[in-house]
C-alpha positions, 0 to 999 in steps of 0.5 A: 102385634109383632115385637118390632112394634111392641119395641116401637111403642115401648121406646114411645110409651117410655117417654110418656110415662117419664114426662108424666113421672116428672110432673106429678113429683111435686105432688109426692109428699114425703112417706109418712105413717099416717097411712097406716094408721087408718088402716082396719085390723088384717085378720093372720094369713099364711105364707105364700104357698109353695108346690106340694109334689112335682109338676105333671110333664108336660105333653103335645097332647096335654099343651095342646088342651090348654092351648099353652103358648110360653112364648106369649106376652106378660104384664108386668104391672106398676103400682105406686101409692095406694091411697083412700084419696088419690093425690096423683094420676099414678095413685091407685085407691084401696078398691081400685086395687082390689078391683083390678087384682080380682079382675086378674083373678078371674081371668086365670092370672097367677102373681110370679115376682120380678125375679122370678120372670128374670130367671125363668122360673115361672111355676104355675098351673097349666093354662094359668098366665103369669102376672108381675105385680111391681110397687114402687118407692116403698110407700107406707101404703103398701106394706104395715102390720097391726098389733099382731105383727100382719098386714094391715087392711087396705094396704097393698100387701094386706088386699093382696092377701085378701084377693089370694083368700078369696080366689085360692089360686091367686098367689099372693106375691108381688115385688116392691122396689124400695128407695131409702125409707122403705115402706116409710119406715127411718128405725133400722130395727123396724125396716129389718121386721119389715122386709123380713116379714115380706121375705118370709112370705114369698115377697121380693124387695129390691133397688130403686135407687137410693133417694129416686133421681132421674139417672139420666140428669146424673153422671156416671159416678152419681149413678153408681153411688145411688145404686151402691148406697141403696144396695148396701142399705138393703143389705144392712137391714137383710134383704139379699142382694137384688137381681132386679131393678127398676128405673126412677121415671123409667129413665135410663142412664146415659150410658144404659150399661150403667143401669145394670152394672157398675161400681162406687166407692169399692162396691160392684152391682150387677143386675140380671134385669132393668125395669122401665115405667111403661108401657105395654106387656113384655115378650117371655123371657123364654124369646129370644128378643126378650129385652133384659135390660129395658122389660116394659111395665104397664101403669095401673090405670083407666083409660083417660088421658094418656093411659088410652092405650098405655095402661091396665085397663086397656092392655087388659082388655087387648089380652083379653081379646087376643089370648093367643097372644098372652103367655098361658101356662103348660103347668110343666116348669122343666119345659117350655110349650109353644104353638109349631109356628112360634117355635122359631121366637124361642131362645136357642138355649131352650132347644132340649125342652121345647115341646110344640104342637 
């Protein structure tokens, strides 16, 4: 698959996924704490584990072995609720979930955050692939924690932890992209506990605009305001300022620039990536068409209806039969391996740690 038709049918996918977006609004009632309520007890789990020694340097001999290809295609993965019943098509159940993220799993994925992707810092073991798990508008359902202070059962945070436990290279992260209540949550003191713990952990939160409007209905000042009030709520409550952020229905505004940069009231933003809603992997950062500013994501879903090809469960699938295409891993942060014939997709700015074979 070239990337001139991976352009093509994100521009495509896009406009789907915006549509659907748009109609199952309705169907979103507001977050409360009922979800997490019926949660089980989570059991203490640690930290997201950070490397203990240095990388072995990557070689030809040792990229070829693994076949490392870090010019390959990455999923950026989006969630929204998850939810015992699913009330929209963009729902995922508890076990859907927990499904889909042993599936990766076993395929040898390793969870990096959305931030991470961006800056290039993609640390993970030789002849693993990176994944981006991204959950949008700070449901309830994906972060809560029991009466010993961690996650719950059954919520994202906590099944993420559950699969990291059982597949010990599974890193649990992920990025959560939060509106104004994050995770549900309207007590300052508790939003502060909540994105602390997460930050703690190794998990990013990060803008998705302060109350989910389709930017592209807004004028360039109202852009600006949605993005600086979410912003400087974040920063009330302890999260750093966001490198990354995702598109409400993936709609870019009319003037795109303004989804990256701007300003409002006296307060600039200035994001290094934009996320949109669909609809298929994303070429490496490493490339030089890598798109910055519009970084597709994939729906978590099965393969009905429009999700026939736009999807989880196909994309998935699609890597699987084409592993040549995915980005595998040369274990070596500091240097960048690819096959000889891709060497010329590269960013020019890797020239001096490019290792072929």
């Amino acid at each position: 698959m070239t990337v001139r038709n991976l352009a093509r049918m994100t521009a495509i996918a896009n406009v789907v996924v915006v549509v659907i977006g748009l109609a199952v609004l309705v169907l979103l009632p507001r977050s409360t704490g009922e979800e997490r309520s019926q949660a089980r007890p989570a059991q203490p789990r640690s930290p997201s584990p950070k490397p203990s020694a240095a990388p072995p340097k990557a070689t030809a001999a040792s990229a070829r072995k693994v076949k490392a290809n870090e010019a390959g295609l990455v999923p950026v993965i989006m969630y929204h609720r998850i939810l015992p019943k699913r009330l929209a098509s963009i729902d995922r159940t508890p076990a859907q979930l927990r499904k889909e993220l042993e599936r990766l799993a076993k395929d040898g994925y390793v969870p990096i955050t959305a931030a991470e992707l961006v800056a290039r810092k993609i640390d993970i073991p030789a002849g693993a692939h990176p994944v981006v798990l991204t959950f949008d508008d700070g449901h309830p359902s994906h972060f809560a924690v029991d009466g010993n202070g961690m996650p719950k059962n059954d919520t994202a945070v906590g099944i993420i932890y559950e699969v990291a436990a059982k597949y010990p290279s599974f890193r649990p992260t992920a990025t959560f992209w939060v509106n104004r209540d994050p995770f549900g949550l309207r007590d300052r003191t508790q939003q502060k506990q909540a994105v602390k713990w997460l930050l703690d952990h190794g998990f990013e939160v990060a803008n998705h605009t302060y109350s989910h409007p389709d930017l592209r209905r807004l004028s360039n000042k109202k852009v600006g305001e949605q993005i600086v009030r979410q912003e400087r709520l974040l920063k009330k409550i302890g999260v750093p300022a966001s490198t990354t952020f995702a598109l409400p229905y993936g709609s870019l505004p009319r003037k795109r620039s303004r989804a990256h940069d701007g300003a409002w009231d006296g307060t600039r933003y200035n994001f290094d990536a934009v996320f949109l809603a669909g609809a298929q992997p994303t070429v490496s950062p490493y490339a030089k068409s890598f798109p910055r500013y519009a970084i597709p994501r994939i729906q978590s879903n099965g393969k009905h209806g429009e999700c026939r090809r736009w999807c989880t469960t196909y994309w998935l699938d699609w890597l699987d039969r084409h592993p040549g295409e995915r980005y595998t891993s040369d274990g070596d942060p500091a240097r960048v391996s690819v096959p000889r014939k891709l060497r010329a997709t590269l960013s020019p700015a890797r020239a001096k740690s490019v290792i072929t074979y």
